[in-house]
Steps between C-alpha positions, in 0.01 A plus 500: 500500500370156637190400661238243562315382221110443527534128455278483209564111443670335819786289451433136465658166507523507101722814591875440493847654589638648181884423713434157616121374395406496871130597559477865456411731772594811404382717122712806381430697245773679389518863423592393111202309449484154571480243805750259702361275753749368797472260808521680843841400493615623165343825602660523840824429359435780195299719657725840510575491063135349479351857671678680288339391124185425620196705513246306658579153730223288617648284841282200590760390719307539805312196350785226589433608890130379449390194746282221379240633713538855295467333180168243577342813640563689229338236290145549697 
């Protein structure tokens, strides 16, 4: 079964694709133990086998639709 993970730690810049090394955006932990961390599009593109091993996905990729104006406010 998959769901949303609490993001207990969001994804940073210092996160990376494990496919391509692009900044990360989506965390899944898989149902074997362990983490993989993919780009919005490596998780787009893998999203169907990726549902299937993982237990828990955290998706941050609501973030890349952010305006400047989102982010400076958020910095108040």
């Amino acid at each position: 079964m998959t769901g949303t993970l609490a993001p207990t730690q969001p994804l940073t810049a210092a996160d990376r694709c494990d496919r391509c090394g692009a900044q990360a955006y989506v965390r899944v932990v898989l149902s074997s133990g362990g983490e993989l961390l993919f780009c919005a599009h490596h998780m787009r593109k893998h999203d169907d086998s990726i549902r299937k091993i993982a237990s828990e996905i955290q998706d941050e990729t609501d973030r890349l639709h952010s305006t400047k104006a989102d982010v400076a406010e958020d910095d108040r």
